[in-house]
C-alpha positions, 0 to 999 in steps of 0.5 A, a space after each residue: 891567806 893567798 886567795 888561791 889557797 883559800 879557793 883550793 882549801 873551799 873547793 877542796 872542802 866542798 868536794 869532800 863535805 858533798 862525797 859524804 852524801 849530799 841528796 843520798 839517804 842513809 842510816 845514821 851510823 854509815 854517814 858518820 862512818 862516811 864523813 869520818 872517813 872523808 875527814 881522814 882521807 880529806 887530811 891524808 890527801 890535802 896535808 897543807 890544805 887540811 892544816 890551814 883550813 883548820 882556822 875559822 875563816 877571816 869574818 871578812 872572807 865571805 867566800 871561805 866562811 860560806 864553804 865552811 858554814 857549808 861543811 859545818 850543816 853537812 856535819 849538823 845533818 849526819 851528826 846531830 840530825 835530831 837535836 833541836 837545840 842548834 846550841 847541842 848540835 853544834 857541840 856534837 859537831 865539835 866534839 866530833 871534829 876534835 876526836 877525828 883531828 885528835 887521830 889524824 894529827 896523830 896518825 900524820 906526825 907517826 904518833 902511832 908507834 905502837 905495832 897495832 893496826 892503826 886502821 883498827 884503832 880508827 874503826 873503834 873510833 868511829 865506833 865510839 862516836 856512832 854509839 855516843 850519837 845513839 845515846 842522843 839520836 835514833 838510828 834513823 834514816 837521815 837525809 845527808 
């Protein structure tokens, strides 16, 4: 990957991951409403930079694996805050990785065809993944 694309795709991922909420406080079911919504922005705004950040970075590209790692704590904060075992946290995070590019590479290659509010769809979505968090998590303040 050309190292201008890996510096836009870093800083691109940076920005989005902080606009979540780096510093804010929040109830748990509005950051992982925040971060979903940055997600689909994220892969709406960036289609090229989306699709080639979705491989894990190169072990010898320091600089794209510390952005990543970077999005990957926010994800652990807002998603898997009380979860002790990182083990856990790390398979909430991916679930919740697949469910939203799951939609989006949907939404962006007109999968939806259906009449039906896609927005709507989403919603529940996000829906679904905020009341499966509960089942693991309270609905706390979380630092994000």
């Amino acid at each position: 990957m050309r190292l201008e694309l890996k510096a836009n795709i870093a800083h691109k991922l940076r920005g989005s991951a902080l606009a979540v909420g780096a510093g804010r406080v929040a109830r748990a079911a509005e950051a992982i409403e925040a971060m979903a919504l940055a997600y689909r922005a994220f892969a709406h705004a960036h289609p090229g930079l989306y699709s080639a950040g979705l491989r894990a970075a190169d072990p010898e590209d320091s600089a794209l694996l510390e952005v990543q790692a970077e999005v990957v704590e926010i994800a652990l904060r807002v998603l898997a805050a009380t979860q002790s075992d990182r083990d856990e946290a790390i398979h909430t995070v991916r679930i919740w990785r697949s469910m939203l590019h799951g939609f989006v590479a949907l939404e962006t290659n007109s999968g939806f065809g259906l009449p039906q509010d896609i927005d709507e769809t989403f919603r529940r979505l996000v829906l679904l993944m905020i009341q499966a968090t509960r089942e693991e998590t309270t609905d706390e303040y979380l630092v994000v």
